[in-house]
N, C-alpha and C positions, 0 to 999 in steps of 0.2 A: 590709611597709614602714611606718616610722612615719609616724602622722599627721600629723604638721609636713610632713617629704613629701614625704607624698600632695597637700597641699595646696597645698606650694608647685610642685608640678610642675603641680597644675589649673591656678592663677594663670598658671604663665607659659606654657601651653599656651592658655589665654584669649588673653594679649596678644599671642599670633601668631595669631589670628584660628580659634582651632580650638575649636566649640559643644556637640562632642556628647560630653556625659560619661554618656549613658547603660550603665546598671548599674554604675555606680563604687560602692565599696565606701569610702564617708566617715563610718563610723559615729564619732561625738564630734570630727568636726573641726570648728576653727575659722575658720569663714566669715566673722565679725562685720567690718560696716561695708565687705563685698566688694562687686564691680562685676563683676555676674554676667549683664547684660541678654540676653534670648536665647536662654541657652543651655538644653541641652537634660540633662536628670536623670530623663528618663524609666526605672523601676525600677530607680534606684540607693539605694542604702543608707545613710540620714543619720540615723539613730537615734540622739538626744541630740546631732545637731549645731550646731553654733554660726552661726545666720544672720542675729539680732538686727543691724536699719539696714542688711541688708543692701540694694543696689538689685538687685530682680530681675526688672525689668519686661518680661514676655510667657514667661516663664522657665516649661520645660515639664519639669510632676513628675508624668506620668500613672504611676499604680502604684506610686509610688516610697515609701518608709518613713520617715516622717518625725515616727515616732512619738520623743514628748519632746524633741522639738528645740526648740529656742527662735528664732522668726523675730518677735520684740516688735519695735515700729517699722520695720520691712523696710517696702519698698517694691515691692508684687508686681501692680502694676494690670496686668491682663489675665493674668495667673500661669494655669497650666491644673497644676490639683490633683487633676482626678477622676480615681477608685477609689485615691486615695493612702489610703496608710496614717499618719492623724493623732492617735495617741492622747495625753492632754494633752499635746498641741504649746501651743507658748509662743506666742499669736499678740495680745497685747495693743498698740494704737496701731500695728497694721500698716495699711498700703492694699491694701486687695484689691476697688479699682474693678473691674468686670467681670471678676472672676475666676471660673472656672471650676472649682467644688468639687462637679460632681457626683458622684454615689453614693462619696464619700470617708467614711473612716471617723476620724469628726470626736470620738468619742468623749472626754467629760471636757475636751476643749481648753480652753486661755484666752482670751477674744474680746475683751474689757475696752474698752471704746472705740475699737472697730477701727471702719474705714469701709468698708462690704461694698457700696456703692451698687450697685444693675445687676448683683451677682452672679449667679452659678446655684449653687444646693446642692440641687439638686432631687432628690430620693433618697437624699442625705447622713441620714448617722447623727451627728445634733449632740448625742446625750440626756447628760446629768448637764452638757453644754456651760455656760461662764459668757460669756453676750451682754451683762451689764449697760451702757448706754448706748451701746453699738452704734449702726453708722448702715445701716438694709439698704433703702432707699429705693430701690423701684423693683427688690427680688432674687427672687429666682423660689425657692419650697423646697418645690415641688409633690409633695409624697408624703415628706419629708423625716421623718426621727424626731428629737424635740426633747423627747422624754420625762425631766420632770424638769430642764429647762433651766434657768438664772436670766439675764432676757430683760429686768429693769426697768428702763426708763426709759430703753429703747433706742425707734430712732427708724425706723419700720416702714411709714411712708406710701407706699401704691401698692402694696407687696409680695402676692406673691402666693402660698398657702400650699395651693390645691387637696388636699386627701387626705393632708394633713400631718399628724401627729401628736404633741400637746402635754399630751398627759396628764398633768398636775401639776406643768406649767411655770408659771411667775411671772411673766407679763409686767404686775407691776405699774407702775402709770404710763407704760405704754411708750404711744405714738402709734404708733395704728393707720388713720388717717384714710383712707379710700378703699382699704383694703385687701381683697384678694379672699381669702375664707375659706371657699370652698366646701367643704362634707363632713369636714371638718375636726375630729379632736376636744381639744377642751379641757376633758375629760372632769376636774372636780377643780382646776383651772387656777386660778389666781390670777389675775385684773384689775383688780383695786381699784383706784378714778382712772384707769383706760387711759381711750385718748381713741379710741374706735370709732365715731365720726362720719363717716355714710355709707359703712360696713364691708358686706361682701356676706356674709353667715355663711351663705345657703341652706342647710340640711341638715344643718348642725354638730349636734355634741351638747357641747352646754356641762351637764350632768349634774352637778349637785353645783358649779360654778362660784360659784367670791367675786368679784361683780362692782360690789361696795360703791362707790357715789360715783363708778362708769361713766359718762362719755356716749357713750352710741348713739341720739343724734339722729339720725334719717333711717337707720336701719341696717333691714336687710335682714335677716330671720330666719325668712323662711317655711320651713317644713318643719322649724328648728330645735328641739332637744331642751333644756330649760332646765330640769328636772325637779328642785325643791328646790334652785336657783339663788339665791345671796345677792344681789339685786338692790337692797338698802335702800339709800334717798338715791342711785338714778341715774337718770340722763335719757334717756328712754325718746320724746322728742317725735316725730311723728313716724314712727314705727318701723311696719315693714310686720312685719306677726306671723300669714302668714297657714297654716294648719294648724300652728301655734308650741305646743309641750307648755310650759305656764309653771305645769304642776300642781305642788304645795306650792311654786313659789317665793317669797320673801319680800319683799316688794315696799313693804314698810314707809318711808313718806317719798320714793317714785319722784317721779317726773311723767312720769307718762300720757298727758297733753293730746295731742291730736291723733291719738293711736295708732290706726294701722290693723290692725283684727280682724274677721278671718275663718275659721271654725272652729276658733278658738282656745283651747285649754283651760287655764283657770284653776282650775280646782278644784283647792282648798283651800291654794289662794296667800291670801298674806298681808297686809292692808294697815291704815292708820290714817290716823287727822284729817289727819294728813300727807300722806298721800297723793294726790296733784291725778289727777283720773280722773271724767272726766262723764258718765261711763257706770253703770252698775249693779252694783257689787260683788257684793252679797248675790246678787244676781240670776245673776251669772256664777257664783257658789258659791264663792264666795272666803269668806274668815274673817278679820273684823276682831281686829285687838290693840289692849287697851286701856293707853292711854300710863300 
């Protein structure tokens, strides 16, 4: 059946009040700027379909293939996506208030200032994903892969990332504020200017981390792994660092002031005249640079 339709038999199978199009076979139809509230696409097949402004609020695509579709500025608060099939899907300026993207397979997507507030991707495979200024406040991505992600200057406050994996994701400038980062690795990661003030990292391994011109005032990093970590020029006030590996990090122009250490290891971090720290350098076996 051609896709005009298929689509126009969905449409007016809609407006007599019928929800359940699951496993329909809509591969490249055009959805764009539909009134789809509700309904139900559980494993149906929209690969490369057109849902850009579509409203699809509570609209259930558990399993469903929605790889290359384009749903930019849709409307999908409370949308249920998990274990869908998402590979660069179009998702740039959608709402996806409390939507549910867990274990979907979010591969490559476009996120471009979408508003993820209160979502779940927890298990979601977001890696090579573009989040740039994203709004995920208050999302849950607790085990989520984000390997490789571009995440800057997206807005991340509260969000919870438990056992998440961001190995050599970007989250430059993004606001992290209160964010829980337990075990978490950002193995390689980009931070440079993120705002991780009062951040929970317990356990993380920030490993090789650019976290140039950071604040992590009052953050949270016991047991954290920071091992030749770019930490020059960040704000460290503050900071509980207790059994924290901060060996060869580079620490050039931080501030220290206040920092809490215990078992801490510094050897052969790196710091200078700039660096504010009323503690003992030498002493911890750090290695000054001379300006």
């Amino acid at each position: 059946m051609p896709a005009i339709q298929l689509v126009t038999e969905l449409l007016s199978s809609y407006q007599r009040g019928e929800r359940d199009f699951s496993r329909a076979h809509l591969t490249g139809a055009d959805l764009k700027d539909c009134y789809l509230s509700g309904a139900n696409f559980a494993k149906a097949n929209l690969v490369e379909a057109v849902l850009a402004g579509a409203d699809l609020f509570a609209v259930y695509f558990r399993e469903a293939d929605l790889s290359g579709a384009n749903l930019s500025g849709a409307q999908m608060i409370q949308a249920n996506f998990s274990e869908a099939d998402m590979i660069e899907t179009r998702l740039e300026g959608s709402n996806l208030r409390q939507a549910n993207l867990s274990g979907a397979n979010l591969f490559g997507a476009n996120f471009q200032g979408a508003v993820l507030d209160d979502a779940n991707l927890s298990g979601a495979n977001v890696s090579r994903a573009v989040l740039v200024a994203v709004s995920l406040v208050r999302a849950q991505l607790n085990g989520a892969d984000l390997t490789g992600s571009q995440i800057g200057g997206a807005d991340l406050r509260e969000s919870t990332w438990r056992g998440a994996n961001l190995t050599g994701a970007d989250l430059s400038q993004a606001v992290l504020q209160g964010a829980r980062l337990t075990g978490t690795n950002l193995e390689q990661g980009i931070l440079s200017d993120a705002d991780l003030t009062e951040a929970s990292l317990w356990g993380a391994s920030l490993r090789r981390a650019k976290l140039q011109g950071a604040n992590l005032r009052g953050c949270k990093l016991g047991g954290a792994t920071l091992w030749q970590a770019d930490l020059s020029g960040a704000n460290l006030q503050g900071a509980i660092c207790w059994e924290t590996d901060l060996s060869g990090a580079d620490l050039c122009g931080a501030d220290l002031r206040g920092i809490v250490l215990r078992d801490t290891v510094l050897r052969g971090a790196l710091y200078n005249d700039s660096t504010q720290w009323d503690g003992d350098p030498e002493g911890a076996g750090m290695q000054k640079v001379e300006d």
